[in-house]
C-alpha positions as YAML, in Angstrom:
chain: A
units: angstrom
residues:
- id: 1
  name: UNK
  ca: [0.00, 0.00, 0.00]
- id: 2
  name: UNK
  ca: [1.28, 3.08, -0.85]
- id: 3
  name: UNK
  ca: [1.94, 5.75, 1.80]
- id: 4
  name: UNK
  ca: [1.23, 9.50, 1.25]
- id: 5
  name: UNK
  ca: [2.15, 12.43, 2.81]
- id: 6
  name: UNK
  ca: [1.17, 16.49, 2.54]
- id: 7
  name: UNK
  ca: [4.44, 19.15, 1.82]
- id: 8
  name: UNK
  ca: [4.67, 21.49, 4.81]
- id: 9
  name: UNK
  ca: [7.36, 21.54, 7.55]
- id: 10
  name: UNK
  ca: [6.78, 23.06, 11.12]
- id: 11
  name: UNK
  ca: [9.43, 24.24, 13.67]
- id: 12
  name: UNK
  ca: [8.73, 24.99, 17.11]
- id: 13
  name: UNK
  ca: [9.75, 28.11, 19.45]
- id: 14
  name: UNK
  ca: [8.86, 28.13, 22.66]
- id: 15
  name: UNK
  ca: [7.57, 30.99, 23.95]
- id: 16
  name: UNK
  ca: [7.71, 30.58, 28.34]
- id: 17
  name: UNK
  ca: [9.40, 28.46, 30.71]
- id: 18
  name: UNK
  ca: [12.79, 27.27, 28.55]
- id: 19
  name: UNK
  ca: [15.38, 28.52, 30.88]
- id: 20
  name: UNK
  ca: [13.68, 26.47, 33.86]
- id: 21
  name: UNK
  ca: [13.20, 23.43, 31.93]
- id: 22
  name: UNK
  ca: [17.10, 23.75, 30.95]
- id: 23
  name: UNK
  ca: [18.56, 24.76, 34.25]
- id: 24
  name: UNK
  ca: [16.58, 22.08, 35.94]
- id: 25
  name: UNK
  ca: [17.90, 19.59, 32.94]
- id: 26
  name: UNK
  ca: [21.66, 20.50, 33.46]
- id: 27
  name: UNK
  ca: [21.19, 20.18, 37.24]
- id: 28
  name: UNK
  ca: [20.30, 16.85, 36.80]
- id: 29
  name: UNK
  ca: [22.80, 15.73, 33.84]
- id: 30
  name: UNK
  ca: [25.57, 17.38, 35.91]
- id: 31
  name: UNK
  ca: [24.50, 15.30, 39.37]
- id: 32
  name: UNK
  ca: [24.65, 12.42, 37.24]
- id: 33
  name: UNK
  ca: [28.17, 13.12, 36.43]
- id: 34
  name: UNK
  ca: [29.63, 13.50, 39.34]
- id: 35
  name: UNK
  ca: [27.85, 10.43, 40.92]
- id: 36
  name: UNK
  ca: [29.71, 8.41, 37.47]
- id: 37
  name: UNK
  ca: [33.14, 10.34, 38.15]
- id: 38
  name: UNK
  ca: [33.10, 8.75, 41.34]
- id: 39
  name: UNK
  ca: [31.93, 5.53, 40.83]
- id: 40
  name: UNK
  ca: [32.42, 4.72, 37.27]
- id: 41
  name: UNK
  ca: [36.33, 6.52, 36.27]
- id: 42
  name: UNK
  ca: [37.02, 3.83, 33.80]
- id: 43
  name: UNK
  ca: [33.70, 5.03, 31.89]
- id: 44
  name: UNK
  ca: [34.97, 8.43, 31.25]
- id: 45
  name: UNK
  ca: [36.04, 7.46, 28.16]
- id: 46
  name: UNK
  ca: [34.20, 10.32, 25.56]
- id: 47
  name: UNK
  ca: [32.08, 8.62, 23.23]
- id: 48
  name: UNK
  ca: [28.72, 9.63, 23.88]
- id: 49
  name: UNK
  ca: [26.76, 12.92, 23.34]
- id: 50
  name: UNK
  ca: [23.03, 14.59, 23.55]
- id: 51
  name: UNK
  ca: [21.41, 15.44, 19.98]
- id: 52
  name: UNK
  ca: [18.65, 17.24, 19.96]
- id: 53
  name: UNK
  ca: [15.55, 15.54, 18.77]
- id: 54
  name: UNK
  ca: [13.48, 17.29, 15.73]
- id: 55
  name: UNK
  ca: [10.10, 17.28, 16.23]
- id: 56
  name: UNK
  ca: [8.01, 17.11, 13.04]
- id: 57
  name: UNK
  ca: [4.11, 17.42, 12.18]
- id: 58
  name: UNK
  ca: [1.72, 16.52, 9.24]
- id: 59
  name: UNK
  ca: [-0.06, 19.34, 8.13]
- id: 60
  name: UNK
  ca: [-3.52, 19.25, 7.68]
- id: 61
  name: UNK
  ca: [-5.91, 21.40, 5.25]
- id: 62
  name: UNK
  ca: [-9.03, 22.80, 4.66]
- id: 63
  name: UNK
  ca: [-11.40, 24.61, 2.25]
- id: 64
  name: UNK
  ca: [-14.78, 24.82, 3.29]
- id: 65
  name: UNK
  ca: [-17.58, 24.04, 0.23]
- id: 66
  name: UNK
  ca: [-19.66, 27.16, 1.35]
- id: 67
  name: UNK
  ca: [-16.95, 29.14, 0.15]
- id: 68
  name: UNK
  ca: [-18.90, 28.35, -3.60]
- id: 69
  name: UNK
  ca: [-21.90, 28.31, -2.46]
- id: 70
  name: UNK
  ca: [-22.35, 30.63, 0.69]
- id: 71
  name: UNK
  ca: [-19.58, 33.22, -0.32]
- id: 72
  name: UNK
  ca: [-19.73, 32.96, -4.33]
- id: 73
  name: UNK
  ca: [-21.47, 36.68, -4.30]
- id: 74
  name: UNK
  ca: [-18.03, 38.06, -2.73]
- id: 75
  name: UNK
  ca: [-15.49, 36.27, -5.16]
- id: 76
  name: UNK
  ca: [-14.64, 38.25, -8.09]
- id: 77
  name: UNK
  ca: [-13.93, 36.38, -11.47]
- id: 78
  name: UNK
  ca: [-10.89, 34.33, -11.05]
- id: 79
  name: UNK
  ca: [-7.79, 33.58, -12.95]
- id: 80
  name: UNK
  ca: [-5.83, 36.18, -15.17]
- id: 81
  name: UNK
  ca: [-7.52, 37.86, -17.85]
- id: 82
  name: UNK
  ca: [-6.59, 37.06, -22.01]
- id: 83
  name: UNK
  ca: [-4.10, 34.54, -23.41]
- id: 84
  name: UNK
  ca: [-0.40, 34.12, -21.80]
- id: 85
  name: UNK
  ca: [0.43, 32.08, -24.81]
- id: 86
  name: UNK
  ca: [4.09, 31.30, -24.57]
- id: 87
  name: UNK
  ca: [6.13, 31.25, -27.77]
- id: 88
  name: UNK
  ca: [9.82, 31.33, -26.52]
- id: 89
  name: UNK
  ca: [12.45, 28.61, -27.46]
- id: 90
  name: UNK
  ca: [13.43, 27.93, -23.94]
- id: 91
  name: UNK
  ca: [9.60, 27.98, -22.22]
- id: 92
  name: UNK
  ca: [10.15, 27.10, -18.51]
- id: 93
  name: UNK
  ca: [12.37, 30.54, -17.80]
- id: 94
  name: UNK
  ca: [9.43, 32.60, -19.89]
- id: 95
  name: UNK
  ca: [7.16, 30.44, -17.27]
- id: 96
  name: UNK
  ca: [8.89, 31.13, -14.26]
- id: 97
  name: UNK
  ca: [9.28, 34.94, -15.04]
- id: 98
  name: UNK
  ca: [5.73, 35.48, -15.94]
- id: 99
  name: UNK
  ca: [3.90, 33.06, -13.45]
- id: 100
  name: UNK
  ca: [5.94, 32.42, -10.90]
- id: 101
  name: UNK
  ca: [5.36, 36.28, -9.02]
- id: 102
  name: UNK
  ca: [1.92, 34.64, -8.72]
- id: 103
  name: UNK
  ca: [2.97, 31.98, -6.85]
- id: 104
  name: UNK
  ca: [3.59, 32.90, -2.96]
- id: 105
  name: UNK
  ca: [4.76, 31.89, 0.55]
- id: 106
  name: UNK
  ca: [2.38, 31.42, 3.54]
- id: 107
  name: UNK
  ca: [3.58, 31.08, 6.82]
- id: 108
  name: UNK
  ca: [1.34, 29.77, 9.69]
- id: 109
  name: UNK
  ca: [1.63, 30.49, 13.34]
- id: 110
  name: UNK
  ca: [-0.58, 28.91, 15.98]
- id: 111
  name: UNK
  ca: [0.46, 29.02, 19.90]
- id: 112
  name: UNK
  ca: [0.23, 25.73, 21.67]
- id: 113
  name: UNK
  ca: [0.83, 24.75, 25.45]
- id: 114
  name: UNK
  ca: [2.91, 22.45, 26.70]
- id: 115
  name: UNK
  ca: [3.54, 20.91, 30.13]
- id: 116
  name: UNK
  ca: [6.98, 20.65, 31.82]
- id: 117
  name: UNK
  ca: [7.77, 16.97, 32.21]
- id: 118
  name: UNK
  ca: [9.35, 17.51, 35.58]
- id: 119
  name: UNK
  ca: [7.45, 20.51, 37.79]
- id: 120
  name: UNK
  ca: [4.23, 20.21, 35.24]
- id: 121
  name: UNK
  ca: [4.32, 24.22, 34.57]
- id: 122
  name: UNK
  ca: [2.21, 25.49, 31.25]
- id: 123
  name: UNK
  ca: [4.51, 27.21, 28.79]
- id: 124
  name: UNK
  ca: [3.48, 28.29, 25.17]
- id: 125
  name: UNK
  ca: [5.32, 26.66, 22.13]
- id: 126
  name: UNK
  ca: [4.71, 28.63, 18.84]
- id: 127
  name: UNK
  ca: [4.39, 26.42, 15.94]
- id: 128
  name: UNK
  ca: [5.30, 28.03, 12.55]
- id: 129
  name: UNK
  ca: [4.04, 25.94, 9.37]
- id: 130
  name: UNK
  ca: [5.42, 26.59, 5.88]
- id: 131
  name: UNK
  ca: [3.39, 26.44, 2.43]
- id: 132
  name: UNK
  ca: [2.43, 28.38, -1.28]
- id: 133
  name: UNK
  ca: [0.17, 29.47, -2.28]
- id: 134
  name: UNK
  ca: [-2.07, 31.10, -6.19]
- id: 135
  name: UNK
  ca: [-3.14, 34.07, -6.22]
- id: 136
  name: UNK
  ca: [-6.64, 33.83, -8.31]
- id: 137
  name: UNK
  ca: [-7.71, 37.40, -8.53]
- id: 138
  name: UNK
  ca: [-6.56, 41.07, -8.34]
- id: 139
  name: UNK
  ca: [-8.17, 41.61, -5.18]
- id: 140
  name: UNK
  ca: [-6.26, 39.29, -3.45]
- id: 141
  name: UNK
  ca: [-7.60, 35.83, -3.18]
- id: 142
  name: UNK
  ca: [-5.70, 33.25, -2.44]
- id: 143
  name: UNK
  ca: [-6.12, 29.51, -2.58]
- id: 144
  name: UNK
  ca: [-3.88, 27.10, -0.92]
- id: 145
  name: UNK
  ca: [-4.03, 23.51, 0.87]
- id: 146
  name: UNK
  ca: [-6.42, 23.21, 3.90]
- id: 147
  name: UNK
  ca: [-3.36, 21.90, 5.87]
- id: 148
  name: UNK
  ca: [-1.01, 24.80, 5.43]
- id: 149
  name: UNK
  ca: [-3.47, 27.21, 6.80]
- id: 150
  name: UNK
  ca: [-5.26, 24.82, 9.41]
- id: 151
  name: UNK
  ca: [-5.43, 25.73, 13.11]
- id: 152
  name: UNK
  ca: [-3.38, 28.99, 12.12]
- id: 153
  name: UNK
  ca: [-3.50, 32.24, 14.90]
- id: 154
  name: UNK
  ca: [-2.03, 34.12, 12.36]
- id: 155
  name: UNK
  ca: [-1.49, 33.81, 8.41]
- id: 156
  name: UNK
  ca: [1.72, 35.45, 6.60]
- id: 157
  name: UNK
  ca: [2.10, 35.97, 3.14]
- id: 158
  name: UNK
  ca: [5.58, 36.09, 1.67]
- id: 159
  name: UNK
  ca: [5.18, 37.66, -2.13]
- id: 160
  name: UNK
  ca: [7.37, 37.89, -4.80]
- id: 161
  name: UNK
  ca: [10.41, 39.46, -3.39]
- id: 162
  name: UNK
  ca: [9.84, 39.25, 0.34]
- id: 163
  name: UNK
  ca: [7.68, 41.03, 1.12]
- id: 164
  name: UNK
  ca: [5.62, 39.70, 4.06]
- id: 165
  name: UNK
  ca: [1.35, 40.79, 4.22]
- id: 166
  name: UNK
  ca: [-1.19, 39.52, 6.75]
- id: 167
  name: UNK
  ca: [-3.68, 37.32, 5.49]
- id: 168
  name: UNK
  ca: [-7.28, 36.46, 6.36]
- id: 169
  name: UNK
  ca: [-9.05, 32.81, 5.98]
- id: 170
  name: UNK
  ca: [-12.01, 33.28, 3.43]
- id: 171
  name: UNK
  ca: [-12.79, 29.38, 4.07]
- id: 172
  name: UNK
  ca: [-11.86, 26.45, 4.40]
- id: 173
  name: UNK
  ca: [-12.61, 22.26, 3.34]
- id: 174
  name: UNK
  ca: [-10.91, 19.53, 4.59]
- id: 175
  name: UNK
  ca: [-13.06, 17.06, 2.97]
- id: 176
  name: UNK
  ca: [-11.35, 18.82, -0.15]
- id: 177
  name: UNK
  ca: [-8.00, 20.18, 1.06]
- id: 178
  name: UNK
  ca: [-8.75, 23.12, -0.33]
- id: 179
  name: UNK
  ca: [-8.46, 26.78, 1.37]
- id: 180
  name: UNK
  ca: [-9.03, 30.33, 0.10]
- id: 181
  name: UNK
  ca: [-7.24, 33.20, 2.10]
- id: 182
  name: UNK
  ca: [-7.00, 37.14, 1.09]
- id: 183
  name: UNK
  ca: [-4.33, 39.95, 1.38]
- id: 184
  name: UNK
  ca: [-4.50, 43.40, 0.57]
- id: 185
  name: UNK
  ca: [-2.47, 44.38, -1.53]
- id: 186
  name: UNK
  ca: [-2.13, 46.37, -4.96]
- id: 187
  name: UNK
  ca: [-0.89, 45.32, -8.13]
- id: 188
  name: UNK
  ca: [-0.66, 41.56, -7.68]
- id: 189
  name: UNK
  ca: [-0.15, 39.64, -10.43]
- id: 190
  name: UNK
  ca: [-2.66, 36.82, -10.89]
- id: 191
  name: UNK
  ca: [-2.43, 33.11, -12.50]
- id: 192
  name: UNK
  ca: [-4.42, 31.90, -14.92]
- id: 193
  name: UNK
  ca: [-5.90, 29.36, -15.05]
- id: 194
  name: UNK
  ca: [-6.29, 26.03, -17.26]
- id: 195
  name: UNK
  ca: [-8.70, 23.73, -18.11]
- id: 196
  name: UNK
  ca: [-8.16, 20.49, -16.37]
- id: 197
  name: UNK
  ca: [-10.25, 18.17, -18.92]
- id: 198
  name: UNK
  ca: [-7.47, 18.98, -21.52]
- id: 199
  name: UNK
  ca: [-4.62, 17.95, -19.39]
- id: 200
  name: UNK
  ca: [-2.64, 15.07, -21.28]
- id: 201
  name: UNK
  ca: [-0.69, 12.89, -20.12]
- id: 202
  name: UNK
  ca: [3.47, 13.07, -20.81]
- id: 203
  name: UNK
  ca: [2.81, 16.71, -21.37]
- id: 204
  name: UNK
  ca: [5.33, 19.30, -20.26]
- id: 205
  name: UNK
  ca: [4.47, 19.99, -16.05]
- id: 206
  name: UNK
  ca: [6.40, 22.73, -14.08]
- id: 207
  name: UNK
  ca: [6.30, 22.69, -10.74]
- id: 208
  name: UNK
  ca: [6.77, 26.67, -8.77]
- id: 209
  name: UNK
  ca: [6.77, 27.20, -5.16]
- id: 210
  name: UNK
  ca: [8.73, 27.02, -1.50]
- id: 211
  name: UNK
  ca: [9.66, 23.27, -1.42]
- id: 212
  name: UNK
  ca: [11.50, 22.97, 2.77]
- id: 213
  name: UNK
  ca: [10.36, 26.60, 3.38]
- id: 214
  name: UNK
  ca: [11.04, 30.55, 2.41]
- id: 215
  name: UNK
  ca: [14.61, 29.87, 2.45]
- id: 216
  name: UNK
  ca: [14.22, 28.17, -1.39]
- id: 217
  name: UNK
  ca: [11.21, 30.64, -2.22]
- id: 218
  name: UNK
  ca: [10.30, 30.50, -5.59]
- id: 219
  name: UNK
  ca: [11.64, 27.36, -6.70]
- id: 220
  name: UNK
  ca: [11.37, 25.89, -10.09]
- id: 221
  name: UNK
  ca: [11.27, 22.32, -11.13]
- id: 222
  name: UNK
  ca: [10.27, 20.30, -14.10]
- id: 223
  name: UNK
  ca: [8.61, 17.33, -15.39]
- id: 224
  name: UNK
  ca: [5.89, 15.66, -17.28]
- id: 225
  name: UNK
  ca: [2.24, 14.59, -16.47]
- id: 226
  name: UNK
  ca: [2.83, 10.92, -15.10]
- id: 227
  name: UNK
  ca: [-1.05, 9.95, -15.48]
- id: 228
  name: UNK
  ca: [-4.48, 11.74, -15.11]
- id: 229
  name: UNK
  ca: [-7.52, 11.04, -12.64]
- id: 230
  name: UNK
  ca: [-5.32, 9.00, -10.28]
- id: 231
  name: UNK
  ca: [-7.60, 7.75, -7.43]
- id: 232
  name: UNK
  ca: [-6.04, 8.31, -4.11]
- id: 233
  name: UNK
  ca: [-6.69, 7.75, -0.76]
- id: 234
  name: UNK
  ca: [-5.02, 10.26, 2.12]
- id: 235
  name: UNK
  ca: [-6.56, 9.72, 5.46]
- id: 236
  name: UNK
  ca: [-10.43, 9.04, 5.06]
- id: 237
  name: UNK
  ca: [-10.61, 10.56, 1.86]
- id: 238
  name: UNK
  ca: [-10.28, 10.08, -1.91]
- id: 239
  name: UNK
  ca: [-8.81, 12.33, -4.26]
- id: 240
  name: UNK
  ca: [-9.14, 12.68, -8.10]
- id: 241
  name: UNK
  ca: [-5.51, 14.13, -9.12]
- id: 242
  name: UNK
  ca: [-3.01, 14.58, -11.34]
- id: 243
  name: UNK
  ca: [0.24, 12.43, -11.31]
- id: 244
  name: UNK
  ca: [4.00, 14.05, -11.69]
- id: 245
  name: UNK
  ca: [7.32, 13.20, -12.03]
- id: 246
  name: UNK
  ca: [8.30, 17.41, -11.13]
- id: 247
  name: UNK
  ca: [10.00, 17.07, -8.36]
- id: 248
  name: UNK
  ca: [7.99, 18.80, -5.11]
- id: 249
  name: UNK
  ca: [9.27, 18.35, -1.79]
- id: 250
  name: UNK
  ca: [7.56, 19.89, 1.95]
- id: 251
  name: UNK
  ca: [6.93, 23.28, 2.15]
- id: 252
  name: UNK
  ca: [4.86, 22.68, -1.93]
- id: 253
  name: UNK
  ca: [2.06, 22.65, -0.56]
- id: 254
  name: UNK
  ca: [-0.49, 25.13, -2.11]
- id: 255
  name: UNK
  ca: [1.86, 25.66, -4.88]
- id: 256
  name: UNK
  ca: [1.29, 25.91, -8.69]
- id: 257
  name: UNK
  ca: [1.78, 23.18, -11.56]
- id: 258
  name: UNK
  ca: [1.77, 24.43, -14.58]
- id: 259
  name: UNK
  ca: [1.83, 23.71, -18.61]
- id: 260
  name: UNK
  ca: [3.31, 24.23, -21.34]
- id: 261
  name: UNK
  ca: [1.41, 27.22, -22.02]
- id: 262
  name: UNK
  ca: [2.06, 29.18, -18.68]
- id: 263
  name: UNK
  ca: [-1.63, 28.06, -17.49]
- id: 264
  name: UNK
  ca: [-2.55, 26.64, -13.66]
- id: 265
  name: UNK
  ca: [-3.54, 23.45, -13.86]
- id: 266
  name: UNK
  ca: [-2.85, 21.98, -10.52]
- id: 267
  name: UNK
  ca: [-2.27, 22.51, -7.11]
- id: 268
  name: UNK
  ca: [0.68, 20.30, -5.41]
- id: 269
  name: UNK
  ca: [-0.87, 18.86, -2.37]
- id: 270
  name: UNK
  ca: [0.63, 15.49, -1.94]
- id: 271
  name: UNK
  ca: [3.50, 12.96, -2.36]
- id: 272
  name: UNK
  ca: [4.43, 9.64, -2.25]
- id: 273
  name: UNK
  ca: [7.16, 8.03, -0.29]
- id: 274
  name: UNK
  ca: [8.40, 6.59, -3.05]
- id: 275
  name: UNK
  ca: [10.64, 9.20, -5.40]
- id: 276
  name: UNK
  ca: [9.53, 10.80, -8.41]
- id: 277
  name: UNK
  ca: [5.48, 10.38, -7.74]
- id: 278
  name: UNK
  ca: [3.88, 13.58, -7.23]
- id: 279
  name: UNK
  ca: [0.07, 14.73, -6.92]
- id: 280
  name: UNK
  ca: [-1.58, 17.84, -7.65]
- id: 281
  name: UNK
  ca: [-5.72, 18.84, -7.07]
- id: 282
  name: UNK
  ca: [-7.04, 19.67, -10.73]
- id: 283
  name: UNK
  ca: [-8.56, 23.22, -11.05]
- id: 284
  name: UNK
  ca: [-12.22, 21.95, -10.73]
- id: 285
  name: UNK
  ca: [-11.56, 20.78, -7.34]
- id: 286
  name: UNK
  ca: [-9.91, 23.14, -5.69]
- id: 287
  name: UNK
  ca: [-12.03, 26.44, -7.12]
- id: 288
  name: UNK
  ca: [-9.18, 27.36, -9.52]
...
């Protein structure tokens, strides 16, 4: 059986109670060596070491199916307006230059507590998750994965050069995966967007977005369309995608792949264990 996961990476800071938690910690490791100076000396050999464990966390992700139906009056008309047809000999740098300041960042930040294992006191840990995102429209829609902007306390987006603009959830499905946010913001330049039922297989498939984070924003890879309409199961629910060999890696999420013709017509949302298997949501299920 094949195992699945989403692309978004998390790091945590805590926010209360560290130095405590240390001081207490080296009190302890420190008794502990004196009490094996003293009755171990032949195992003072060096040879052994603390590493600091990294704690990871699948994202989850949401797009609520009111956002058609409930909220469809507020969405303008999405998708860039006339033909990006793209003529040059070398396509994928016309692509990148020309789509990819569509393509954005999203950090989320949600506060968690955590309990002290030794005196149980409550600090706060603040989680950060990374993703991408489309923009759809000039007025600053956004659509992304539900699981890059789940359980956020605040939403960041990183644009096209850095910089960084709070963002508000328009809604949210996780049935779907699917999430619409907006910014602010003037002069944003919007994707357009394909048509899904024309998507071939072995056709040209570029991949744009942050794959382990902002640190390697923007990123470009490409690939071809592995297959079309792949059934897959993530969790308790199925998923009609498209298959690629681009490579996409955590921090994807949300992000755009894209044809031949500079057109949306996917969003990256999941991948397979195994190297070199990809998945993106067409357009007509993720209200592209």
């Amino acid at each position: 059986m094949n195992e699945f996961y989403e692309f978004d990476e998390r790091s945590y800071q805590r926010k209360g109670g560290f130095w405590k938690y240390i001081a207490v910690a080296l009190i302890f490791l420190l008794l502990g060596a004196i009490g094996m100076y003293y009755i171990s000396p032949e195992l003072q050999e060096p040879g052994s070491n603390l590493a600091g464990t990294n704690i990871s966390q699948e994202d989850r992700t949401t797009v609520e199916k009111d956002v058609e139906d409930d909220q469809s009056s507020e969405l303008p008309s999405l998708g860039a307006k006339g033909d990006l047809f793209i003529s040059s000999d070398n396509p994928v740098v016309e692509i990148s230059e020309k789509v990819g300041p569509a393509i954005v960042g999203i950090t989320n930040r949600s506060i968690i507590k955590q309990q002290e294992p030794f005196f149980g006191n409550i600090y706060e840990e603040e989680l950060e998750g990374y993703g991408s995102g489309i923009i759809i429209s000039e007025d600053g829609y956004i659509v992304t994965n539900n699981h890059v902007i789940d359980n956020a306390d605040e939403l960041v987006v990183i644009l096209k050069g850095g910089k960084e603009v709070q963002a508000t959830l328009v809604g949210q499905d996780s049935m779907t995966d699917v999430a619409v946010i907006k910014i602010d913001e003037p002069d944003l330049t919007v994707a357009k967007i394909g048509d899904s039922d024309k998507v071939r297989q072995g056709e040209l498939a570029i991949a744009i977005g942050n794959p382990l984070g902002h640190t390697l924003a923007g990123t470009v890879t490409v690939g071809v369309i592995s297959a079309v309409n792949r059934q897959i199961t993530y969790g308790s629910n199925q998923f009609t995608m498209i298959q690629t060999d681009a490579a996409i890696n955590p921090g994807n999420s949300g992000g755009a792949l894209v044809n031949a013709n500079g057109e949306v017509i996917g969003m990256n949302t999941l991948k397979s264990k195994a190297e070199g298997l990809g998945f993106a949501i067409p357009p007509m299920y993720s209200c592209l």
